[in-house]
C-alpha positions in Angstrom: 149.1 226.9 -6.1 149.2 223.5 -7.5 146.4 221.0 -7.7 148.3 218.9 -4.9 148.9 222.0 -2.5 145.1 222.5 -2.9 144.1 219.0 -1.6 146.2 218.8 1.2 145.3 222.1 2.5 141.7 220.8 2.3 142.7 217.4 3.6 144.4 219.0 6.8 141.1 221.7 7.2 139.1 218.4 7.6 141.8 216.9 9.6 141.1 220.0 11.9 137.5 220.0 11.8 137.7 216.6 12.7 140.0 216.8 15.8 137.3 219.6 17.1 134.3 216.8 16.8 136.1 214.5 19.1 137.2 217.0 21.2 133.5 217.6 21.9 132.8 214.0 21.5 135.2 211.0 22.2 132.7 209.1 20.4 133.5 210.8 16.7 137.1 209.7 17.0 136.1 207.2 13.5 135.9 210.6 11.5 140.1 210.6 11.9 140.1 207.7 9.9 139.3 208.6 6.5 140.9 212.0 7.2 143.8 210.6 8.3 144.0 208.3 5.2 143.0 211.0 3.1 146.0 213.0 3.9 148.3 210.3 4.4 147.7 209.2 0.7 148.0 212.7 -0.8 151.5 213.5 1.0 153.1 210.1 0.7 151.9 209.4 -3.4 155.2 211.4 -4.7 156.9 208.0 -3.2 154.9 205.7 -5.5 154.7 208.1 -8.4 158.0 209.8 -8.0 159.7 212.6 -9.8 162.0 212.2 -13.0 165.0 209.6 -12.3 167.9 209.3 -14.2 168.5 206.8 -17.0 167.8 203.1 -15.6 170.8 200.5 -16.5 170.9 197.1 -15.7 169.3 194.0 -17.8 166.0 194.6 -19.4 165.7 198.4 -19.4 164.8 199.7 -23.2 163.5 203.2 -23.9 160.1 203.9 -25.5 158.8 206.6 -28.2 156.4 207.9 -25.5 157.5 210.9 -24.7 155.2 213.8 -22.5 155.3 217.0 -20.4 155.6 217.1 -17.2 153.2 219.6 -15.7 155.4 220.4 -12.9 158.6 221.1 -14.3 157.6 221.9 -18.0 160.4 219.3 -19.3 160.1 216.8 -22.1 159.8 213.3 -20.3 161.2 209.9 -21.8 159.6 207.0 -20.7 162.0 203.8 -20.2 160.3 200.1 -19.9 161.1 197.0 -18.0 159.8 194.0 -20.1 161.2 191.7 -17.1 159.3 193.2 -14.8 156.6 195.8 -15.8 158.5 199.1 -14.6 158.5 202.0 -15.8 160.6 205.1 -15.2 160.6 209.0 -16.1 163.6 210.0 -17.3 163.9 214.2 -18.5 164.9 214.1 -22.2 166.4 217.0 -21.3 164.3 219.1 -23.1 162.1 222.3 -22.5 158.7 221.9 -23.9 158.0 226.2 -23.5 158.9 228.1 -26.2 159.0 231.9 -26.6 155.7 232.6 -29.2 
């Protein structure tokens, strides 16, 4: 189980929790709030963070030496910068960082 699945499955057992307070009480409905962002923000950060993309064209896209792992997948990463505008995207160097020791 990833990191991720961890947090939301703790994010949604406080979600629960918190729906059984104001179901006792009306008046403990502000405990939904932060759970509710809580959870929101874990499940919707894959759509600011994204996965790997393909190679970005267009004016102003140049590829960097930084180069990582990506937990997830295990694959080399190439990063590619925007100088125009501050992006940056993943792209898989279409490598396998595992090796057989």
């Amino acid at each position: 189980m990833t990191l991720r699945n961890s947090v939301v499955a703790l994010a949604l057992l406080f979600a629960a929790v918190a729906l059984v307070c104001v179901a006792m009480n009306l008046a403990a409905w502000p405990t939904l709030l932060p759970v509710g962002l809580f959870l929101a923000g874990t499940l919707f950060e894959r759509a600011r963070y994204g996965r790997a993309s393909a190679e970005p064209s267009g004016p102003g896209w140049t590829r960097t030496q930084e180069r990582f792992v990506d937990d997830a997948s295990g694959r080399v990463m190439t990063v590619w910068f925007n100088s125009q505008t501050g992006e940056r995207r993943y792209v898989d160097g279409g490598e396998s960082a595992i090796r057989n020791i």
